[in-house]
Residue frames as a rotation matrix with the C-alpha (Angstrom) as fourth column:
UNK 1
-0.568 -0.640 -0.517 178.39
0.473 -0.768 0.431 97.25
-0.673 0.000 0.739 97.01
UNK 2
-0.710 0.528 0.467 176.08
0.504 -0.083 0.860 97.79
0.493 0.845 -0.207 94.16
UNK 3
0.107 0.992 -0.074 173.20
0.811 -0.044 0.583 97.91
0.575 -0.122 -0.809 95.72
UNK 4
0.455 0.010 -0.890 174.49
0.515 -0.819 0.255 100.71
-0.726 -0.574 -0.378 98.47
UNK 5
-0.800 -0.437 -0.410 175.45
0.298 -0.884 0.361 102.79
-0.521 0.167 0.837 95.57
UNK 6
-0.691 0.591 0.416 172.42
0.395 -0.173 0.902 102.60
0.605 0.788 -0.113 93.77
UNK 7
0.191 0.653 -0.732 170.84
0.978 -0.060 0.201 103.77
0.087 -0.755 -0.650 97.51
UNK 8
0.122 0.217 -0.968 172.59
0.174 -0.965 -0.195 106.95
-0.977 -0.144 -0.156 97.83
UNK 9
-0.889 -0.316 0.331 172.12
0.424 -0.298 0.855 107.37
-0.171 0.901 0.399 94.50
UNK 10
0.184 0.969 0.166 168.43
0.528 -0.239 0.815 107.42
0.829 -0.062 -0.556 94.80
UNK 11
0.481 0.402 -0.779 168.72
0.877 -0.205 0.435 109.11
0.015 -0.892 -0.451 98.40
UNK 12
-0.529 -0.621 -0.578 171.00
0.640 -0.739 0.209 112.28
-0.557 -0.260 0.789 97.49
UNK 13
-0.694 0.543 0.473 168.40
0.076 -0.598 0.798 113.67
0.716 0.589 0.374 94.62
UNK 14
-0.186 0.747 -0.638 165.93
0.534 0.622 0.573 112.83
0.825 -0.234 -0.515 97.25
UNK 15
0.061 -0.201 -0.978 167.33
0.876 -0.459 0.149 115.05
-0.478 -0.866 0.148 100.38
UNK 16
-0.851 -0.503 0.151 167.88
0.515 -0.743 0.427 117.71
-0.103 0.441 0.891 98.12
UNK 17
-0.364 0.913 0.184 164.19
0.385 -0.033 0.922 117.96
0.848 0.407 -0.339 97.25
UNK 18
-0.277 0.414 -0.867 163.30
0.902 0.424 -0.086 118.22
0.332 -0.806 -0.491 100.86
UNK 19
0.002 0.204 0.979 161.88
0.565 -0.808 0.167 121.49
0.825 0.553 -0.117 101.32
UNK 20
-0.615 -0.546 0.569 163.13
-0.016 -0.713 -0.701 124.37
0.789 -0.440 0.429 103.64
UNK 21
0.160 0.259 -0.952 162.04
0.649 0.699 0.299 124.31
0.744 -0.666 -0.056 107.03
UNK 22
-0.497 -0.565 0.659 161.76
-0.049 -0.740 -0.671 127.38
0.866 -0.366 0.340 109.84
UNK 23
0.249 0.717 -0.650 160.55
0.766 0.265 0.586 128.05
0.592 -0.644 -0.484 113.31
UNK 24
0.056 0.013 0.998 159.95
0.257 -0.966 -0.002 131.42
0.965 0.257 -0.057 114.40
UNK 25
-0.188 0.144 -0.972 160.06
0.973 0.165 -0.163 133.02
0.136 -0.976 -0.171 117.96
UNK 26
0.296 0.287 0.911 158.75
0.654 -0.756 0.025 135.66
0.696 0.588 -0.412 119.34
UNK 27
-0.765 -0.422 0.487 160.80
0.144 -0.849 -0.509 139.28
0.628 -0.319 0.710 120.85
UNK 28
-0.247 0.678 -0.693 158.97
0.916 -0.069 -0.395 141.22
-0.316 -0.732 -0.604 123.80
UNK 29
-0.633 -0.033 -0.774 158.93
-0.176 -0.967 0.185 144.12
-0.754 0.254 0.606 121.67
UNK 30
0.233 0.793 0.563 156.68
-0.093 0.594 -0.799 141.88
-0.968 0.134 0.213 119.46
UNK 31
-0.016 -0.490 -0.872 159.44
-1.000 0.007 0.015 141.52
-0.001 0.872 -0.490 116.81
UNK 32
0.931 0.264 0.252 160.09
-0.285 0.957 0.047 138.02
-0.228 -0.115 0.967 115.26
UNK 33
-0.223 -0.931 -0.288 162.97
-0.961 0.160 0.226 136.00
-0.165 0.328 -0.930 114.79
UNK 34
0.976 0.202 0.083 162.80
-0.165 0.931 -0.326 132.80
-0.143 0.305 0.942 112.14
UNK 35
-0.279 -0.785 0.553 165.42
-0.508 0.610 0.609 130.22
-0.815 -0.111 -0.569 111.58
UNK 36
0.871 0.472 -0.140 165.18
-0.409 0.534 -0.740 128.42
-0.274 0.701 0.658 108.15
UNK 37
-0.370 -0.726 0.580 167.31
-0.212 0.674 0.708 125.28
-0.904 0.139 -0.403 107.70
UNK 38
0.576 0.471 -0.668 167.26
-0.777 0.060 -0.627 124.22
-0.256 0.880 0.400 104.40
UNK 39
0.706 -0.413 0.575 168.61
-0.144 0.712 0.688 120.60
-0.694 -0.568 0.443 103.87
UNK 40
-0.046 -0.576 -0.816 172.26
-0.992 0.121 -0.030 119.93
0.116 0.808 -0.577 101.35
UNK 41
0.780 0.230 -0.582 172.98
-0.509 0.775 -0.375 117.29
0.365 0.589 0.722 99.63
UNK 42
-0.433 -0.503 0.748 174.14
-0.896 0.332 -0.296 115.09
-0.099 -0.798 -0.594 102.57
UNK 43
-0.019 0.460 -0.888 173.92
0.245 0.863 0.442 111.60
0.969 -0.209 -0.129 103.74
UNK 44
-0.851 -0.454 -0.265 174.43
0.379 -0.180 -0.908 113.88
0.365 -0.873 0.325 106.96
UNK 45
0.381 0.897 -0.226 172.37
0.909 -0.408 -0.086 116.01
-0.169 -0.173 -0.970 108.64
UNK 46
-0.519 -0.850 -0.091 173.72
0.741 -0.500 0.448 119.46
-0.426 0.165 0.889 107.07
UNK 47
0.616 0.773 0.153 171.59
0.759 -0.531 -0.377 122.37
-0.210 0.348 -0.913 106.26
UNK 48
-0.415 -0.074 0.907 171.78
0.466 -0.873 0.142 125.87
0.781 0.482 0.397 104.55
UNK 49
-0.101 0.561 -0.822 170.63
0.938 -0.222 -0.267 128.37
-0.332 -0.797 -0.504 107.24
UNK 50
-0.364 0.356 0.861 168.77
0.525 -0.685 0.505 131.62
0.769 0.636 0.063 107.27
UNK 51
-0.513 0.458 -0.726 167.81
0.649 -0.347 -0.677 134.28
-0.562 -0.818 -0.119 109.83
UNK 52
-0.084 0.750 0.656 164.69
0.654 -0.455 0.605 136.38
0.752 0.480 -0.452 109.22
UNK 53
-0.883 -0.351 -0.313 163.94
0.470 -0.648 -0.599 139.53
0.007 -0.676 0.737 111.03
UNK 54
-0.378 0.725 0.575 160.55
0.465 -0.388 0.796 140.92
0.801 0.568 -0.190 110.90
UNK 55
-0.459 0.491 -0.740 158.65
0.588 -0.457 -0.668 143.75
-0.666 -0.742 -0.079 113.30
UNK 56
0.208 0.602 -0.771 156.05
-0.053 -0.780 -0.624 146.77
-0.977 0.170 -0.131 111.96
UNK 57
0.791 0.573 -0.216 155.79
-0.058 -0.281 -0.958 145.43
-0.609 0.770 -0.189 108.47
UNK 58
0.537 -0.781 -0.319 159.37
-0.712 -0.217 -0.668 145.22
0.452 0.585 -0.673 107.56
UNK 59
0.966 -0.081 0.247 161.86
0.048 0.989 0.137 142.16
-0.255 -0.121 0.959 106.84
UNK 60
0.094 -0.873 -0.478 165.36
-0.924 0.102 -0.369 141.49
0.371 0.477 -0.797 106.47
UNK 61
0.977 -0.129 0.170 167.04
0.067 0.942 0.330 138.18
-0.202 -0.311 0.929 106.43
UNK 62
0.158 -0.980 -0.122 170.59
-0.985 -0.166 0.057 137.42
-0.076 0.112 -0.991 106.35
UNK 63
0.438 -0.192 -0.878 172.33
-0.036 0.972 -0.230 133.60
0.898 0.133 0.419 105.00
UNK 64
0.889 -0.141 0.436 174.14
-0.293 0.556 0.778 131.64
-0.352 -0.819 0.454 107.92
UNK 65
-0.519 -0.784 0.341 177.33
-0.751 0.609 0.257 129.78
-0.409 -0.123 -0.904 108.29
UNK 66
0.143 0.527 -0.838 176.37
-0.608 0.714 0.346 126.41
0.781 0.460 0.422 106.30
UNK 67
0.259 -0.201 0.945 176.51
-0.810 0.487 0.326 123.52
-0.526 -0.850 -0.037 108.55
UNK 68
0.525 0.199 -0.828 177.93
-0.600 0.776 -0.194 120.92
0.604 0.598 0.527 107.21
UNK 69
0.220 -0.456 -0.862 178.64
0.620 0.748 -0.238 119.08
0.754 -0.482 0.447 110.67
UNK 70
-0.670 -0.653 0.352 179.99
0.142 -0.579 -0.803 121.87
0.728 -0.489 0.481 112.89
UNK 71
-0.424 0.516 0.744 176.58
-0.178 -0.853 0.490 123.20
0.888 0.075 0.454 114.10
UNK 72
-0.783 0.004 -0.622 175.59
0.409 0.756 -0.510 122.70
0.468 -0.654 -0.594 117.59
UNK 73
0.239 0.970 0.051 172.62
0.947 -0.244 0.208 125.13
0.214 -0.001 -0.977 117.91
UNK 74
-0.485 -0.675 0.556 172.43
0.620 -0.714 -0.326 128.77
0.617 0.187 0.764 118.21
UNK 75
-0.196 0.675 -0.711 171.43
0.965 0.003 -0.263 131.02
-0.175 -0.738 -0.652 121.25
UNK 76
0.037 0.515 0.857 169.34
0.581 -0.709 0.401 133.80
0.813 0.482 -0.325 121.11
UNK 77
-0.459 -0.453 -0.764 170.75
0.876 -0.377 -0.302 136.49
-0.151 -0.808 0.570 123.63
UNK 78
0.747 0.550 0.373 169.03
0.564 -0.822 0.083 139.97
0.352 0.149 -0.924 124.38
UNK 79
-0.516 -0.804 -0.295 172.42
0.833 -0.391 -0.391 142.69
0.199 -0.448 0.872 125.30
UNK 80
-0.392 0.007 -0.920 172.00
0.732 -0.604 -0.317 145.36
-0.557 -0.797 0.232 127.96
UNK 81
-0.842 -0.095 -0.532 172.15
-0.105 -0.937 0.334 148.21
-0.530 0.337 0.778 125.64
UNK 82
0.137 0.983 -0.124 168.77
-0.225 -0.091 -0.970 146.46
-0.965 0.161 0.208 123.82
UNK 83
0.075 0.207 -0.975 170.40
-0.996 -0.037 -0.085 144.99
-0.053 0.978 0.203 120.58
UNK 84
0.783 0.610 0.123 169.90
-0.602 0.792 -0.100 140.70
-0.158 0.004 0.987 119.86
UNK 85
-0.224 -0.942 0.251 172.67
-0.930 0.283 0.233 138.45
-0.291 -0.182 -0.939 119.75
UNK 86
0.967 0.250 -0.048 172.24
-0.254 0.963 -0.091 135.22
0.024 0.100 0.995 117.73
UNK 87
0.144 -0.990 0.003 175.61
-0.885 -0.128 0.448 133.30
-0.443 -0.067 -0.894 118.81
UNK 88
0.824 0.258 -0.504 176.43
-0.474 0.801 -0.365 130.49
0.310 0.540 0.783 116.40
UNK 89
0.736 -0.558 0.382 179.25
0.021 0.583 0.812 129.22
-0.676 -0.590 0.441 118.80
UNK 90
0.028 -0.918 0.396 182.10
0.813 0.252 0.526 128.37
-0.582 0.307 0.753 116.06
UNK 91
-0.021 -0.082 0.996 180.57
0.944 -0.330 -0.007 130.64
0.329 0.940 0.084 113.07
UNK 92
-0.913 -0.407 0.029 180.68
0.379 -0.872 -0.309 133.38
0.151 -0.271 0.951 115.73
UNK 93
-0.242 0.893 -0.380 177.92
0.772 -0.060 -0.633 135.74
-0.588 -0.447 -0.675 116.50
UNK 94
-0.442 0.626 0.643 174.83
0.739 -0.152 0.656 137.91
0.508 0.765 -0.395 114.16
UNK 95
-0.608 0.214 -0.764 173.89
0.682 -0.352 -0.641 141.11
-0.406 -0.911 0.068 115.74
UNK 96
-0.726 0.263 0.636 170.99
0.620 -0.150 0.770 142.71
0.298 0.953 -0.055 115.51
UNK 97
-0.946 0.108 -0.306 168.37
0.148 -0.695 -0.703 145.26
-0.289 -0.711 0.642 115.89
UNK 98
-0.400 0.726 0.560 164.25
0.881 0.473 0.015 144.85
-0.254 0.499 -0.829 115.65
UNK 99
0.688 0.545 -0.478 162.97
0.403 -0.836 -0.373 149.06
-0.603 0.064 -0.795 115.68
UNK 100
0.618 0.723 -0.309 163.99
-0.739 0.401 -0.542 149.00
-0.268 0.563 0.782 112.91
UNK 101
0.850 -0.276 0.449 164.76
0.065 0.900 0.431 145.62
-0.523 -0.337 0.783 111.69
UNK 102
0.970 -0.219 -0.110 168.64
-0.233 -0.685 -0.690 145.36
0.075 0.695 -0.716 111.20
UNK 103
0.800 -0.514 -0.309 171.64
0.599 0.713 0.366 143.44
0.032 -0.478 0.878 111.12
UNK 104
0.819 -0.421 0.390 174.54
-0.368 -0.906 -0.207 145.58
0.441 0.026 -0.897 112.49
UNK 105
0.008 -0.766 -0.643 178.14
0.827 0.367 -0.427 145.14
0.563 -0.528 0.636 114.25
UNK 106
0.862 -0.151 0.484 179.21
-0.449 -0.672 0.589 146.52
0.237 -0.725 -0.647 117.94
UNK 107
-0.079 -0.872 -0.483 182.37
0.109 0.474 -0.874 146.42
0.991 -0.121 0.058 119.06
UNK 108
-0.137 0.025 0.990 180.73
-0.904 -0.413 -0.114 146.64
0.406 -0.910 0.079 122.91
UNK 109
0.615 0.659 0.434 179.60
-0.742 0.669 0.036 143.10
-0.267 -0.344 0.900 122.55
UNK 110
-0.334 -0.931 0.144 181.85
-0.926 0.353 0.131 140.63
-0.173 -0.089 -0.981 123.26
UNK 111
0.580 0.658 -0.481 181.35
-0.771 0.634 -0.062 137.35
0.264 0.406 0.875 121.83
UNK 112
-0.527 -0.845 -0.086 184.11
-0.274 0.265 -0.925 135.97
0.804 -0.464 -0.371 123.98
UNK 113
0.737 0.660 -0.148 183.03
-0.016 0.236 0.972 133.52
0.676 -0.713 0.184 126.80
UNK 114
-0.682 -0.710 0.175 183.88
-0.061 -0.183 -0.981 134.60
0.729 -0.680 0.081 130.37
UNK 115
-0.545 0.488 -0.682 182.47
0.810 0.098 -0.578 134.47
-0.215 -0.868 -0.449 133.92
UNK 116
0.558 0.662 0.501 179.20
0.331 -0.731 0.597 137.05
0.761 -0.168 -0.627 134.36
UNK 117
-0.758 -0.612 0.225 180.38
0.166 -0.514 -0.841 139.99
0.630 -0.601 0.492 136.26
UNK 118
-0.861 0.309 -0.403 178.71
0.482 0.243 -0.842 140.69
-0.163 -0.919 -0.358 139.53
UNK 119
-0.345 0.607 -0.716 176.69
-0.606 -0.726 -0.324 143.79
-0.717 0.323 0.618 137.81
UNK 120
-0.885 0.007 -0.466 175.54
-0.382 0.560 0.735 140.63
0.266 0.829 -0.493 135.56
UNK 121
-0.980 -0.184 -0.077 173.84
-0.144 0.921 -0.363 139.13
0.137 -0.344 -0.929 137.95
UNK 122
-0.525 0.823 -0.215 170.35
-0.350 -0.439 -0.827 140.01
-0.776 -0.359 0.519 137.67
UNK 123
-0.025 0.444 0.896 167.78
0.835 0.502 -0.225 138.88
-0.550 0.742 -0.383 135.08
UNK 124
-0.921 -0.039 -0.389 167.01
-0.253 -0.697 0.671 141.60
-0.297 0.716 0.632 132.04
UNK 125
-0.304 0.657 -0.690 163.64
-0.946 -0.120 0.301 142.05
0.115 0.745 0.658 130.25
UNK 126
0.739 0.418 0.528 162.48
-0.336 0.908 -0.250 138.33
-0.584 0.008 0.812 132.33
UNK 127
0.633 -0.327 -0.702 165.68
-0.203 0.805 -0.558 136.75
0.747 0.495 0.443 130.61
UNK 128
0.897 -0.432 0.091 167.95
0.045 0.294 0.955 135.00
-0.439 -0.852 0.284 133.02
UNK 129
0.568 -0.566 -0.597 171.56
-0.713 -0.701 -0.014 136.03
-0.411 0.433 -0.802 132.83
UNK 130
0.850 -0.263 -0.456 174.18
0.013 0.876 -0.481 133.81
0.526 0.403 0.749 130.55
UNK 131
0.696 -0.666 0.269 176.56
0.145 0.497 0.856 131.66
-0.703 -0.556 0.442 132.14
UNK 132
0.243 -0.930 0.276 178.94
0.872 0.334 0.358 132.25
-0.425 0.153 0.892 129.55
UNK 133
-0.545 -0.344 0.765 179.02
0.702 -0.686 0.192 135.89
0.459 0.641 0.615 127.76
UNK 134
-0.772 0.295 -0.563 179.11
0.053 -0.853 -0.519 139.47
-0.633 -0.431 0.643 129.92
UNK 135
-0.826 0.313 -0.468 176.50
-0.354 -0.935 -0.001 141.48
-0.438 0.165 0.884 129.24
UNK 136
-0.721 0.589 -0.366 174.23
-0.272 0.246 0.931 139.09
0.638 0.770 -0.017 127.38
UNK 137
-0.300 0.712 0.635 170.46
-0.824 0.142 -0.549 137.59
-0.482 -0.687 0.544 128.71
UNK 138
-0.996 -0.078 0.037 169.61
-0.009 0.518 0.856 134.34
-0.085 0.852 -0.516 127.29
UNK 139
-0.292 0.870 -0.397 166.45
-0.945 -0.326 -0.019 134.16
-0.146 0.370 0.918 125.57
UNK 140
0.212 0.456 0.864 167.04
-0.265 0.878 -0.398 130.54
-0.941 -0.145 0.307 124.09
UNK 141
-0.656 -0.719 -0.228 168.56
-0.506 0.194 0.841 128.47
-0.560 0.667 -0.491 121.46
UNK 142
0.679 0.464 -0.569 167.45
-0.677 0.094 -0.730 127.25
-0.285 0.881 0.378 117.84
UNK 143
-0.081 -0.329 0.941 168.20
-0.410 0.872 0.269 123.29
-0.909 -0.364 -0.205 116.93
UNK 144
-0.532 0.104 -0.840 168.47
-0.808 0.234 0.541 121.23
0.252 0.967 -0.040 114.17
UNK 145
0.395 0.901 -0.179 165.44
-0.797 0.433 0.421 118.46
0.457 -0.023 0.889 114.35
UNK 146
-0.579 -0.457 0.675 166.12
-0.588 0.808 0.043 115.58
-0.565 -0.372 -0.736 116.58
UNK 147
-0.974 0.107 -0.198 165.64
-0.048 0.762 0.646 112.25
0.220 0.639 -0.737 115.02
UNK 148
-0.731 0.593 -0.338 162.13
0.667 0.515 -0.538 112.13
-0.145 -0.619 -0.772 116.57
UNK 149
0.097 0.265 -0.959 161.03
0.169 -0.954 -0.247 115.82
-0.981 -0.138 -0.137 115.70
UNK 150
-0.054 -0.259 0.964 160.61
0.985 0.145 0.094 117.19
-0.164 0.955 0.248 112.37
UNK 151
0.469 -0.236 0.851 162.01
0.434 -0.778 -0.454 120.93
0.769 0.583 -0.262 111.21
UNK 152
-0.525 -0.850 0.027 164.14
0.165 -0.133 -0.977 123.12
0.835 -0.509 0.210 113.19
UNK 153
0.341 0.769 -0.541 163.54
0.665 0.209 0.717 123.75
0.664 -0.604 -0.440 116.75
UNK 154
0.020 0.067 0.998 163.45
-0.145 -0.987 0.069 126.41
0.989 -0.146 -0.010 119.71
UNK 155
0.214 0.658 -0.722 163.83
0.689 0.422 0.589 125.93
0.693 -0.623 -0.363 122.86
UNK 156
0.463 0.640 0.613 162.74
0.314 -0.765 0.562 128.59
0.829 -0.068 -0.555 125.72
UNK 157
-0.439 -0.660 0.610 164.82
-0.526 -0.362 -0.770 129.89
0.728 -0.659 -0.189 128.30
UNK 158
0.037 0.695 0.718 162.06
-0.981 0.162 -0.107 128.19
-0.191 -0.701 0.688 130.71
UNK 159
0.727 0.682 0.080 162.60
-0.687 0.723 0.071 125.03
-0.009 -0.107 0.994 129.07
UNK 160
0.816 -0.561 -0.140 166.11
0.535 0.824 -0.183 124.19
0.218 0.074 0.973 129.51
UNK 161
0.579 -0.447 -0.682 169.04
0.088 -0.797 0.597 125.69
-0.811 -0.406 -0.422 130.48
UNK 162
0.699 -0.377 -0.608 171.58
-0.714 -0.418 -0.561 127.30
-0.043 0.827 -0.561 128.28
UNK 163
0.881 -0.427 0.206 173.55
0.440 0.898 -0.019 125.08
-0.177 0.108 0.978 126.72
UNK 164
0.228 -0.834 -0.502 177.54
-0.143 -0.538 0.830 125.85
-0.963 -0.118 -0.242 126.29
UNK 165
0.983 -0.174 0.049 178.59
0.083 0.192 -0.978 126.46
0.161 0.966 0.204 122.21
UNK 166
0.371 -0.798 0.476 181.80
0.928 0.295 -0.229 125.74
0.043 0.526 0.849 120.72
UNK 167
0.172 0.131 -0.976 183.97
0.524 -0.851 -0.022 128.25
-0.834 -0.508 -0.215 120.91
UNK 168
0.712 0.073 -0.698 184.60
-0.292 -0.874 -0.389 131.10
-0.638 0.480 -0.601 118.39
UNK 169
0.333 -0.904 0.267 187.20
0.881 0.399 0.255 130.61
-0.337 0.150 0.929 115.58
């Protein structure tokens, strides 16, 4: 008993240190979008999160939903009308706009999963449409590191299919 407290004693100053962590993707408009996980003082895997906007010189970032267990990855969605859609499944969904960069609310965009309507059914801008939310295109979802992988991770509409998030609370 000792001896595992004197471990996460030494191992909670230790994670804390560990030092923020992002992985960027890039927009066909040749905006970016970064993810930065930043790790808490867990024996979990739990992070601080961050989204970064950046296009023509100019940056905004907005904080995240902490994770502290909930998170199951977040997809990056392009909507019809041309504004971005990070959906964070439970913590809900981050909308945004890259000309110029900006984090905004519509009440046209439904973050509410339902069948694709028939007028869905087409790709957008080379994204393939999402199986779960009208109007959206997926682009691809942002991971926390598998055990095998170190900092967060991306993966490409091309390299996997959309995965289904948690729903809304």
């Amino acid at each position: 008993m000792r001896l595992t407290t004197v471990l996460i004693g030494l191992a909670l100053p230790l994670a804390a240190c560990r030092p923020e962590e992002s992985v960027s993707v890039s927009l066909p408009d040749g905006a970016q979008v970064a993810m930065t996980l930043q790790p808490l003082i867990s024996l979990q895997s739990d992070w601080s999160r961050r989204i970064e906007i950046a296009h023509n010189g100019t940056r905004v970032s907005s904080p995240l939903a902490e994770d502290t267990g909930w998170w199951r990855g977040s997809g990056l969605y392009l909507h019809r009308s041309g504004v971005y859609v990070l959906h964070e499944g439970q913590g809900g969904c981050v909308i945004f706009t890259t000309s110029p960069p900006a984090f905004t609310r519509s009440a046209a965009i439904s973050c509410e999963k339902t069948s694709p309507s028939p007028t869905d059914l087409e790709p957008h801008e080379g994204f393939p449409v999402s199986r779960f939310y009208p109007g959206l295109f997926y682009i691809g979802t942002f991971s926390e590191p598998r055990h095998d992988q170190t900092g967060p991770q991306f993966t490409d509409h091309r390299a996997g299919p959309e995965p289904e998030l948690p729903e809304s609370l």
